[in-house]
LUMROPA-558515 format. One record per residue (C-alpha): residue in three letters; chain; residue number from 0; x negated, y negated, z negated. Coordinates in Angstrom, 1 decimal, m for minus. Example, Ala and Ser with C-alpha at 12.3 -4.5 7.8 and 13.67 -1.06 7.14 Angstrom:
<nodes>
(ALA A 0 (m12.3 4.5 m7.8))
(SER A 1 (m13.7 1.1 m7.1))
</nodes>
This chain:
<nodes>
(UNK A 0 (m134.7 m88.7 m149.4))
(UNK A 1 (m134.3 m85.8 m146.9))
(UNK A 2 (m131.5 m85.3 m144.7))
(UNK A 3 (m129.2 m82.6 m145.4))
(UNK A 4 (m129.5 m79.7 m142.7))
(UNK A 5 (m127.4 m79.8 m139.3))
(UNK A 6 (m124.4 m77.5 m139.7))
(UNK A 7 (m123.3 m75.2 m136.5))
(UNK A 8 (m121.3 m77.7 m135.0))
(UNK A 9 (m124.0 m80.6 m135.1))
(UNK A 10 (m126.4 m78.5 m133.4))
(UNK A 11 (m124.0 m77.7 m130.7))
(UNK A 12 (m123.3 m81.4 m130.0))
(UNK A 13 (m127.1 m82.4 m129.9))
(UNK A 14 (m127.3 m79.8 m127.6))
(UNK A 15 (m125.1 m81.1 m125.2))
(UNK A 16 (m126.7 m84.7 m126.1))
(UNK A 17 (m129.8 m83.4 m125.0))
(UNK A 18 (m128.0 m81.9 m121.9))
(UNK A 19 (m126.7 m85.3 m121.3))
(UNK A 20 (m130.2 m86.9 m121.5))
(UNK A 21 (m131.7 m84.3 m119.1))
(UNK A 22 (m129.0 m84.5 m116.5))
(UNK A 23 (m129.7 m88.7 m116.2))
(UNK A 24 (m132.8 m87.6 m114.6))
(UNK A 25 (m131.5 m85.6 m111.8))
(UNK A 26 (m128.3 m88.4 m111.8))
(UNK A 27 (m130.2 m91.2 m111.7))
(UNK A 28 (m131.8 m93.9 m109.6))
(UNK A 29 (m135.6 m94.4 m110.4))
(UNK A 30 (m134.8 m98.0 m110.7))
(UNK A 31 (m132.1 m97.0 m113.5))
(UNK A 32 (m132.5 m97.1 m117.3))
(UNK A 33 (m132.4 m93.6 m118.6))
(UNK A 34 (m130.6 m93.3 m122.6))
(UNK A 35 (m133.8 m92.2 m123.7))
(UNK A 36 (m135.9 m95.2 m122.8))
(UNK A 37 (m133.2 m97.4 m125.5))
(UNK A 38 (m135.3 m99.5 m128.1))
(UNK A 39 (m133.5 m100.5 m131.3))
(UNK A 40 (m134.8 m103.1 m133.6))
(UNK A 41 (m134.6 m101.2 m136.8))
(UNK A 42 (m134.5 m97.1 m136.8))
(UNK A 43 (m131.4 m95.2 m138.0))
(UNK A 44 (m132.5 m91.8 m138.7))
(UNK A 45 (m129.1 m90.8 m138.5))
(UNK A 46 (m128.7 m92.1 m134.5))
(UNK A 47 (m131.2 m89.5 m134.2))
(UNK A 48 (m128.4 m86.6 m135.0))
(UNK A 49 (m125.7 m88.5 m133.1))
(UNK A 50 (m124.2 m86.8 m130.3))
(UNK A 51 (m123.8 m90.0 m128.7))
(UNK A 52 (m126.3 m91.3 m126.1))
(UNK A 53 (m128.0 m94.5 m127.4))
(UNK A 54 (m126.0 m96.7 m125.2))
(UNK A 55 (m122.7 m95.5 m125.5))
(UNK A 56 (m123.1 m96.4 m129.4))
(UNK A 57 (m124.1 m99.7 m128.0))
(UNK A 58 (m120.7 m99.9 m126.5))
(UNK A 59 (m118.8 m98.4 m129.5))
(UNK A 60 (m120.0 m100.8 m132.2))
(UNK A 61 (m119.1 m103.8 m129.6))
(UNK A 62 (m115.6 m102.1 m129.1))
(UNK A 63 (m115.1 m101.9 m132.8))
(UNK A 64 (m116.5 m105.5 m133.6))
(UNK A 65 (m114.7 m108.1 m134.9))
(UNK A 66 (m115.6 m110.9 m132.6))
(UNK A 67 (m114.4 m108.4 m129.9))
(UNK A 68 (m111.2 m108.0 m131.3))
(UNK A 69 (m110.9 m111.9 m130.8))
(UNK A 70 (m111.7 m111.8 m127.5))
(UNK A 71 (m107.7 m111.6 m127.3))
(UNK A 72 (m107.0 m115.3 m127.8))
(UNK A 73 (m110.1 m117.1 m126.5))
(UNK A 74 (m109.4 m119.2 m123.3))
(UNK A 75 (m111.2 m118.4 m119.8))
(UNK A 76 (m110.3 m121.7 m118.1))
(UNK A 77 (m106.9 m122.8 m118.9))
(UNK A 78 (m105.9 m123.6 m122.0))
(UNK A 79 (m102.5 m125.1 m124.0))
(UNK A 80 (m100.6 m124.0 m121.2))
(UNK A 81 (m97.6 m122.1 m121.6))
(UNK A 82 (m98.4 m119.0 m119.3))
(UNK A 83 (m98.6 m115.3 m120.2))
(UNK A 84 (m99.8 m114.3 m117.1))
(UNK A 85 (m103.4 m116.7 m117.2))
(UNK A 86 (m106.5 m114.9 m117.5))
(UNK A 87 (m108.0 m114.8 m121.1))
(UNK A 88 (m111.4 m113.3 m122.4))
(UNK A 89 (m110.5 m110.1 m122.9))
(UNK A 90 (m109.3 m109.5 m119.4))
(UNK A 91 (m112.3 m111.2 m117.8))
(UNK A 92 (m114.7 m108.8 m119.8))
(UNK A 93 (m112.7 m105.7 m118.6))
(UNK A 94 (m112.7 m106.8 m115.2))
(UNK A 95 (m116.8 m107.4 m115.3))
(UNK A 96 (m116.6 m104.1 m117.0))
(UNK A 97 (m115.2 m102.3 m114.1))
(UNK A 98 (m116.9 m104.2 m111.6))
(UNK A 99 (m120.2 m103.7 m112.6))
(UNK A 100 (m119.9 m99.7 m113.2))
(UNK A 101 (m118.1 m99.5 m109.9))
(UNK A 102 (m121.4 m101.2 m108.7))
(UNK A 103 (m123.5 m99.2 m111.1))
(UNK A 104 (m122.0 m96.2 m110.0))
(UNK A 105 (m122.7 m96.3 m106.4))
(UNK A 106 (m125.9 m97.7 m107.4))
(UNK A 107 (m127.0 m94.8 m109.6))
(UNK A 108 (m127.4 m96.5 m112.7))
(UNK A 109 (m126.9 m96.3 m116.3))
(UNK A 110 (m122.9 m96.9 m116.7))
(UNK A 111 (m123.2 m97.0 m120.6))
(UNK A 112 (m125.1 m99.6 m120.6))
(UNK A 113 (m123.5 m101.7 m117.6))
(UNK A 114 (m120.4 m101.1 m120.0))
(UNK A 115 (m122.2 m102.5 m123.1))
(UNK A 116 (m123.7 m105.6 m121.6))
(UNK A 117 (m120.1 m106.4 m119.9))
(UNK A 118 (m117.8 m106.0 m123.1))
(UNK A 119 (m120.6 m108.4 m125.1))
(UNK A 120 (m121.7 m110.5 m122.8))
(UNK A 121 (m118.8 m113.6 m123.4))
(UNK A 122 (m118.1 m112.6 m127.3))
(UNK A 123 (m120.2 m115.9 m128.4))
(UNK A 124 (m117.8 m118.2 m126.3))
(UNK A 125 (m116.2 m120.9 m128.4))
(UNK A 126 (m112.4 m121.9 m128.5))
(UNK A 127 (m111.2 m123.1 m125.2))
(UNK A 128 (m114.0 m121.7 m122.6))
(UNK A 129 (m116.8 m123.6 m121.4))
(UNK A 130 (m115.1 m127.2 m122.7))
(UNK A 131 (m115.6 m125.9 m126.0))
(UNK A 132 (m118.9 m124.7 m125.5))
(UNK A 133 (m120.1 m128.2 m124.3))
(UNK A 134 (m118.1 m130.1 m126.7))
(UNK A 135 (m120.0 m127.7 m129.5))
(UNK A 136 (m122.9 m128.4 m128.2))
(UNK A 137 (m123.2 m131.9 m128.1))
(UNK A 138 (m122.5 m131.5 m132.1))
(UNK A 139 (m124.8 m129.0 m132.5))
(UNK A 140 (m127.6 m131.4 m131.1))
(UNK A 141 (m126.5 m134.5 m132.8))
(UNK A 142 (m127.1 m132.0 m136.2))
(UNK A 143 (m130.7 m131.0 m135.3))
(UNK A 144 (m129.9 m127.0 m134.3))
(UNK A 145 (m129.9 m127.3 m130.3))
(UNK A 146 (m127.8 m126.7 m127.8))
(UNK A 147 (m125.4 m124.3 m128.1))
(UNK A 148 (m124.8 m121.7 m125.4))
(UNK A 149 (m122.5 m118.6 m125.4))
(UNK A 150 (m124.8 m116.8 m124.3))
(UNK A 151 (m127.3 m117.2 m126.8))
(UNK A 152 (m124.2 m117.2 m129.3))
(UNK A 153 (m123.4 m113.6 m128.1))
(UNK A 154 (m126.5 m112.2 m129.4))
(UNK A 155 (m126.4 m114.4 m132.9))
(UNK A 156 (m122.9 m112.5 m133.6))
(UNK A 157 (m124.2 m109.3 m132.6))
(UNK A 158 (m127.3 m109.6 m134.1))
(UNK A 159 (m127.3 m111.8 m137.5))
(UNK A 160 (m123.3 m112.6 m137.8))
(UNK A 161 (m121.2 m109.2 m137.3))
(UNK A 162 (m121.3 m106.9 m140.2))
(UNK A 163 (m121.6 m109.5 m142.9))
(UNK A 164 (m124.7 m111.0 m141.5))
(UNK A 165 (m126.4 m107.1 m141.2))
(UNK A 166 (m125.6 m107.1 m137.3))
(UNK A 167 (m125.0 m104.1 m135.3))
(UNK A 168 (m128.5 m103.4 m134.4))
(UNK A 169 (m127.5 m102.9 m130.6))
(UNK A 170 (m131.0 m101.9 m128.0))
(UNK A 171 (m132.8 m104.1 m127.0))
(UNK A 172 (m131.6 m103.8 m123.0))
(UNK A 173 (m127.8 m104.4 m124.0))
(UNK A 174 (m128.7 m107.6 m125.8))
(UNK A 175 (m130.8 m108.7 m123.0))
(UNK A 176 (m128.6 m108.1 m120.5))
(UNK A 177 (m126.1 m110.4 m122.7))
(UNK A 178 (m128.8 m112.9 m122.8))
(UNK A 179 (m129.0 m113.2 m118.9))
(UNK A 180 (m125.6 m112.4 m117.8))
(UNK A 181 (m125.5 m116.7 m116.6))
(UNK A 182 (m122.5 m115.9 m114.2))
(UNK A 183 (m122.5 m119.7 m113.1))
(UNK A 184 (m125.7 m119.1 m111.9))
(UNK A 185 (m125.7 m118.6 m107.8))
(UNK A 186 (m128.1 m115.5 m106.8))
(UNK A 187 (m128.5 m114.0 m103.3))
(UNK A 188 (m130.8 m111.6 m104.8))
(UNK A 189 (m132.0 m110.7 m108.3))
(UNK A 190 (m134.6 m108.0 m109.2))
(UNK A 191 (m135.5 m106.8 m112.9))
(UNK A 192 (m138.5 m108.7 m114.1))
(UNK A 193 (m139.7 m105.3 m116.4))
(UNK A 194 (m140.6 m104.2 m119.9))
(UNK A 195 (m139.5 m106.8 m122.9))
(UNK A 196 (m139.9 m106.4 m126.3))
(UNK A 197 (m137.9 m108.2 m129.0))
(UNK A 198 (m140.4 m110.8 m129.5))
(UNK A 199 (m139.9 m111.4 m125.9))
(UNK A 200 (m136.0 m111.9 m126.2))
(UNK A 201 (m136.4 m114.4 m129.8))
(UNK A 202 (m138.7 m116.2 m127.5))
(UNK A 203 (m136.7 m116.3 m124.9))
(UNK A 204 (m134.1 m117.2 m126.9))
(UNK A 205 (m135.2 m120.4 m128.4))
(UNK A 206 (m136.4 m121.3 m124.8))
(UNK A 207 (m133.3 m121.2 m123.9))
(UNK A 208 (m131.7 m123.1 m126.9))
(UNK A 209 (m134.1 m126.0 m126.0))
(UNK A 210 (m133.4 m126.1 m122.3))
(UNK A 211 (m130.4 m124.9 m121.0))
(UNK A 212 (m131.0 m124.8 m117.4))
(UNK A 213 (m134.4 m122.0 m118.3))
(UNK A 214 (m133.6 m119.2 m116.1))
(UNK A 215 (m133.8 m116.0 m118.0))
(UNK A 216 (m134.3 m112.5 m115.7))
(UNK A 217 (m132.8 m109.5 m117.1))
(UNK A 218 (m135.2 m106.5 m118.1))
(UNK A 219 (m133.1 m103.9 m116.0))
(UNK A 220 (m131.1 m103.2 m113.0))
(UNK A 221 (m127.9 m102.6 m115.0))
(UNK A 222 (m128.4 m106.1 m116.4))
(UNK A 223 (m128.5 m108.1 m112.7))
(UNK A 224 (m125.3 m106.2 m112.0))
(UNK A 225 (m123.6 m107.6 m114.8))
(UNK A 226 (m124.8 m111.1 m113.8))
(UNK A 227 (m123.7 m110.9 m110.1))
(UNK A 228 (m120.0 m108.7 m111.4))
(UNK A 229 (m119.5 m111.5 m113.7))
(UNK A 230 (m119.4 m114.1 m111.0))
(UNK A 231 (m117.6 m111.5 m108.4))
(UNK A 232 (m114.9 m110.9 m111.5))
(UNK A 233 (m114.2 m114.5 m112.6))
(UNK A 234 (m114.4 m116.5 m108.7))
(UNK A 235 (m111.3 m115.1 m107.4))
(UNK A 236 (m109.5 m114.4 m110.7))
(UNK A 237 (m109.9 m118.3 m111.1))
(UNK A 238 (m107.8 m119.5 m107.8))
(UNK A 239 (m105.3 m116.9 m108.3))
(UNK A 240 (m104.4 m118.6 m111.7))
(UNK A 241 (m104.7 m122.0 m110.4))
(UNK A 242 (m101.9 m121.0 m107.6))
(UNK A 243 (m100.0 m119.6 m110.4))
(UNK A 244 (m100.2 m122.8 m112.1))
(UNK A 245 (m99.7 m125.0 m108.8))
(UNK A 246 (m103.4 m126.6 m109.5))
(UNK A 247 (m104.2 m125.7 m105.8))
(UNK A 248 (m102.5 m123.9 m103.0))
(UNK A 249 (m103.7 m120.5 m101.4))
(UNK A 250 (m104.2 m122.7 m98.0))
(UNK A 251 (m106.5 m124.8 m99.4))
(UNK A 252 (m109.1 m122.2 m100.1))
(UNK A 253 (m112.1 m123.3 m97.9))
(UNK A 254 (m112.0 m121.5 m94.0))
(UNK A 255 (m115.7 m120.6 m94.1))
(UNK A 256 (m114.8 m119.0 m97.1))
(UNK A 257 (m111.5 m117.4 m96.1))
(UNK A 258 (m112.8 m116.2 m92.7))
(UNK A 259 (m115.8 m113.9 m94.7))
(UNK A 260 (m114.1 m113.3 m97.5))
(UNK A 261 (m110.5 m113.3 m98.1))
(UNK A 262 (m107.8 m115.4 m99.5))
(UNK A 263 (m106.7 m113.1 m102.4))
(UNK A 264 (m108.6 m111.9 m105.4))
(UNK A 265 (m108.2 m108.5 m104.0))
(UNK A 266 (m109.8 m109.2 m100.9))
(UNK A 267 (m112.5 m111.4 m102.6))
(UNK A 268 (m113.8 m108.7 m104.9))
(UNK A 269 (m113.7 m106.0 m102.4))
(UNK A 270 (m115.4 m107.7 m99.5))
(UNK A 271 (m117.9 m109.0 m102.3))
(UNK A 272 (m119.0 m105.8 m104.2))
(UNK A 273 (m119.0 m103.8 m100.6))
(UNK A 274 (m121.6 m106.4 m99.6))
(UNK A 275 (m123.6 m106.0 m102.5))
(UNK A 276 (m123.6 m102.2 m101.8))
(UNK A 277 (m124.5 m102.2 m98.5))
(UNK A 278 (m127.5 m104.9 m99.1))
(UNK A 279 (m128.8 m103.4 m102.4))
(UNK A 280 (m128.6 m99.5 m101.9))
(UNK A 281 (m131.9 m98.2 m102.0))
(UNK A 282 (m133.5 m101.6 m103.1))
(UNK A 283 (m135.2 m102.5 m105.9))
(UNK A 284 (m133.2 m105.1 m106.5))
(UNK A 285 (m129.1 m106.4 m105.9))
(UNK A 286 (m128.8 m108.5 m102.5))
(UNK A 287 (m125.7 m110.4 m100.8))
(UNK A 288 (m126.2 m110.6 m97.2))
(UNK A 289 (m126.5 m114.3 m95.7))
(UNK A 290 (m123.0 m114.5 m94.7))
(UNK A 291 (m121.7 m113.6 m97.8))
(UNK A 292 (m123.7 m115.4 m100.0))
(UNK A 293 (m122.9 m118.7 m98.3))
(UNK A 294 (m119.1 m118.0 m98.5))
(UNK A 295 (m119.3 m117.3 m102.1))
(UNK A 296 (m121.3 m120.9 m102.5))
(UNK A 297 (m118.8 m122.6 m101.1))
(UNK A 298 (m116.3 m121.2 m102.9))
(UNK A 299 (m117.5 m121.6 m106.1))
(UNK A 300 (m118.4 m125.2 m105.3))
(UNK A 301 (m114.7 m125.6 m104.3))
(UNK A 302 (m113.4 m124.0 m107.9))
(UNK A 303 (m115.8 m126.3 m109.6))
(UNK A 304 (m114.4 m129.2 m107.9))
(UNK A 305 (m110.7 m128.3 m107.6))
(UNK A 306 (m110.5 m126.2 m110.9))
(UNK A 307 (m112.7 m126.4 m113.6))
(UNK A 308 (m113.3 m130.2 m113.2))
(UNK A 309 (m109.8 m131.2 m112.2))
(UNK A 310 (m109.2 m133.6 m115.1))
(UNK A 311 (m105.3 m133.0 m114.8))
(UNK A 312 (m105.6 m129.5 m116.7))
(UNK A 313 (m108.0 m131.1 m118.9))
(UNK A 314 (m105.2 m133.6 m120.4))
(UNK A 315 (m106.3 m132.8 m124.1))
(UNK A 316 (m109.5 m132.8 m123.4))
(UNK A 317 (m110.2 m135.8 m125.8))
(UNK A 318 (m108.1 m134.3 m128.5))
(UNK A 319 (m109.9 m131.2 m128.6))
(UNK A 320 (m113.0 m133.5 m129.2))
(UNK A 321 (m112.0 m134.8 m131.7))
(UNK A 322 (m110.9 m132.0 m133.4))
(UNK A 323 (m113.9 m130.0 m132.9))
(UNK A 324 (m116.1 m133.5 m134.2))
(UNK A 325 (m113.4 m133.3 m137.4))
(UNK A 326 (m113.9 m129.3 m138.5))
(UNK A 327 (m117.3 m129.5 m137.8))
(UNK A 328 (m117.6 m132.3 m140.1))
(UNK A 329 (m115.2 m131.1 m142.8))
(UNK A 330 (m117.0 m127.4 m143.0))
(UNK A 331 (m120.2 m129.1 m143.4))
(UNK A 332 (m119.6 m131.2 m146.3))
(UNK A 333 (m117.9 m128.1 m148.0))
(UNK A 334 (m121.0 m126.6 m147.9))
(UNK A 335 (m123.1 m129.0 m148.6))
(UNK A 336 (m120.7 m130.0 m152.1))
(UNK A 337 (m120.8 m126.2 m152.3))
(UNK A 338 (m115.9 m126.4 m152.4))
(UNK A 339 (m115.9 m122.3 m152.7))
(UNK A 340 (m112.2 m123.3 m152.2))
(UNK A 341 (m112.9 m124.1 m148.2))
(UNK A 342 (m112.0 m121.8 m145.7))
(UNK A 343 (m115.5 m121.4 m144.5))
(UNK A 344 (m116.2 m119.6 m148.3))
(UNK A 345 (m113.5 m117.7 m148.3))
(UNK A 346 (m112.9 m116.4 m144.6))
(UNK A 347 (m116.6 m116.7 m143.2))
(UNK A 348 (m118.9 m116.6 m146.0))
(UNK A 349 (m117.5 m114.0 m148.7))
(UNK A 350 (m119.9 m111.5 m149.0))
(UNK A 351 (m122.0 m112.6 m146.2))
(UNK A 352 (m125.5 m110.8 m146.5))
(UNK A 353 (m128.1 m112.7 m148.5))
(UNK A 354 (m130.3 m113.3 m145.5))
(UNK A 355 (m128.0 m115.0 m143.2))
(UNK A 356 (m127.6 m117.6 m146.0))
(UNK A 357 (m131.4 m117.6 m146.3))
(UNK A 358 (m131.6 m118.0 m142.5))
(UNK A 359 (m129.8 m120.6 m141.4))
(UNK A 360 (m128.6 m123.9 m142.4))
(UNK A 361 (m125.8 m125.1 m143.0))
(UNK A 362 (m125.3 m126.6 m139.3))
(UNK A 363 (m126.2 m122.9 m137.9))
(UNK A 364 (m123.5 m121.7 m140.2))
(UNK A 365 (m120.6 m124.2 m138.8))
(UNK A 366 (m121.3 m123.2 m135.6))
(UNK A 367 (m121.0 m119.7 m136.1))
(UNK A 368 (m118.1 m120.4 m138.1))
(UNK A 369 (m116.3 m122.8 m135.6))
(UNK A 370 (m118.1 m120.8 m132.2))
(UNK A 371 (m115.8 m117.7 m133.7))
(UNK A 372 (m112.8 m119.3 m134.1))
(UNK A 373 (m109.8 m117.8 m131.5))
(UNK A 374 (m108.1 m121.1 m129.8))
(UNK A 375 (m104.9 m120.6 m131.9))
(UNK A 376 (m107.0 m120.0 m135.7))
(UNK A 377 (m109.0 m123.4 m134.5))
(UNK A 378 (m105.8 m125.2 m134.1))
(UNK A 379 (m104.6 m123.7 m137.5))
(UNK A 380 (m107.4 m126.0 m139.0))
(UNK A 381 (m106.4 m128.8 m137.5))
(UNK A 382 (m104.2 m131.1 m139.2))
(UNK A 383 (m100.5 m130.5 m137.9))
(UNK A 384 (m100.1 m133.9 m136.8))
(UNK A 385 (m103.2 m134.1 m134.5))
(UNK A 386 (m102.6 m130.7 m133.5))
(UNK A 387 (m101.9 m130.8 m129.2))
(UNK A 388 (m98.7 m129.4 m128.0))
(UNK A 389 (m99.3 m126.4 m125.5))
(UNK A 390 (m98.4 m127.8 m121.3))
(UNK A 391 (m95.2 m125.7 m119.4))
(UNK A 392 (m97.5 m125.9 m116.3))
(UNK A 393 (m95.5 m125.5 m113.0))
(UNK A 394 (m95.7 m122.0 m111.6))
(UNK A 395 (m94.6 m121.9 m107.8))
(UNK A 396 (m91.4 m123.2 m106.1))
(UNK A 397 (m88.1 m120.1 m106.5))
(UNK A 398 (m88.2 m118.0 m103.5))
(UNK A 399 (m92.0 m118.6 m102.9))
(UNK A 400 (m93.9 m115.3 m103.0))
(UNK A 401 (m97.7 m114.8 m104.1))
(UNK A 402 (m100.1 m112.5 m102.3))
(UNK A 403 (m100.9 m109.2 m104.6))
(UNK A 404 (m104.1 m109.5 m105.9))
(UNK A 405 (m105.2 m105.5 m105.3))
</nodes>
């Protein structure tokens, strides 16, 4: 079939498209990724009368996804607590967002796709952050499927879950940069490793799925700055809520820390993206000085100790357990009995695409199920009596003023 011809108004905005495309080279770093050099996995002839550069669509479809959309109840690190002012998902992602362009930016670099990468890069995260990623995971291994990682899980929605199993069909950089983002991962410098191709990322991806701890380089500068914005974004963001929540006290951040970095958010993410700047500028690669690289260490070793494994914000930990162990095996012996009266037929797989059903089992498809799941649709699930009551977590002492995190 033929396309029909471009009307007036088409032509114009290719035009300026084109303009667009041309002006990235003058703009541009040479270490950048220009719009042109975007690889999709399948052609869509009509992309090529878009007036949209290739990643800015990238961006768009993950705006206008639904796993996006449920970005707005997933849990960062607190969860059941009874706090509208505690980060969630959907702030974290904008805040990498920003970061990372303001980064790009200065960098010369490809802003659409630093965007991209940062919107998608947590949408695979399960209900309540990283304890129901490791909860999930340990199911997912007792059922033969491997671990289960949200990074991994990012690209599965974007790739083989959104759109009724069709997937977006997002380039091949924004999914990589996804696929690397590991923010817990502590990097003084990271550099590009190069051309990939999407063999390279399916093998890279089932790597990964069989051992966690495999280091995975992003393909392009604009994926290393989301990897060192997500850990700038989340590190400071983290001790301001756990003062908010009494957890730990603004004096108890570590000196070495304090002295090099700050002892607000604020202070944290400017003294840590202007040291990126001044170390990577130029470089073909991103760089923390010494110094700074050191202080962050520290500090993130003193959130992981103080914060994330401080069992007394974790005191339904072992219900959440065993609620995750009781969906996961309720959903898969609907399947496997084939109940078309189970949730999991009527709000996941109605009119799911015939080959996701002809791709993955029936663990892969509680997972995806489950790994969507906001934290308040999971607990919707559960049965009300087992269901845990959200905490009224102390917030700080009247009269007691907290430092302004800008």
């Amino acid at each position: 079939m033929t396309s029909s011809p471009l009307t007036a108004l088409e032509m114009r905005l290719q035009k300026i498209r084109r303009q667009l495309d041309d002006s990235e080279q003058q703009r541009f770093s040479d270490l950048a990724t220009p719009s042109v050099q975007a690889l999709r996995r399948c052609r869509e002839t009509r992309l090529d009368h878009d007036y949209r550069q290739a990643f800015a669509v990238d961006v768009d479809r993950i705006l206008h996804s639904r796993s996006y959309t449920r970005y707005i109840d997933k849990t960062q690190v607190f969860y059941l607590i009874r706090n509208d002012h505690i980060t969630h998902r959907v702030l974290h992602v904008q805040l990498v967002s920003k970061i990372a362009r303001t980064i790009g930016r200065f960098l010369r670099l490809n802003e659409d796709l630093i965007e991209a990468i940062a919107l998608g890069h947590d949408i695979g995260h399960a209900p309540f952050g990283h304890d129901g990623e490791r909860i999930l995971s340990e199911l997912c291994l007792e059922h033969g499927i491997g671990h289960f990682l949200h990074n991994l899980q990012s690209v599965q929605f974007l790739e083989r879950v959104e759109r009724k199993g069709r997937g977006w069909n997002l380039t091949l950089q924004t999914l990589d940069g996804i696929l690397a983002h590991d923010g817990e991962v502590h990097d003084r410098h990271l550099a590009p490793c190069g051309a990939k191709t999407f063999e390279d990322l399916e093998t890279e991806m089932a790597a990964k799925q069989r051992q966690p701890d495999l280091r995975i380089t992003p393909m392009t500068m604009e994926g290393c700055v989301v990897r060192m914005a997500d850990t700038i974004s989340y590190v400071g963001r983290d001790i301001e809520d756990a003062i908010r929540l009494g957890v730990v006290t603004r004096e108890e951040i570590p000196e070495e820390s304090a002295r090099v970095l700050g002892r607000t958010n604020g202070a944290i993410v400017y003294s840590l993206v202007t040291d990126i700047l001044a170390h990577s500028h130029g470089q073909p690669y991103l760089s923390f000085s010494a110094e700074v690289s050191a202080a962050l260490k520290r500090l993130k070793a003193f959130n992981l100790e103080r914060i994330y494994l401080n069992q007394c914000i974790k005191c339904h930990g072992r219900r959440i357990a065993e609620l995750f162990r009781l969906l996961f095996e309720r959903y898969l012996d609907d399947i496997r009995r084939d109940r078309r009266d189970s949730v999991i037929f009527r709000s996941f797989l109605h009119d799911m695409a015939p080959e996701y059903l002809e791709r993955h089992r029936p663990a892969e498809i509680v997972r995806d199920f489950i790994a969507g799941m906001t934290d308040r649709y999971f607990l919707e699930q559960c049965p009300p009596e087992q269901r845990p009551e959200p905490v009224a977590w102390p917030v700080r002492e009247p009269g007691q003023r907290a430092a302004e995190d800008g």
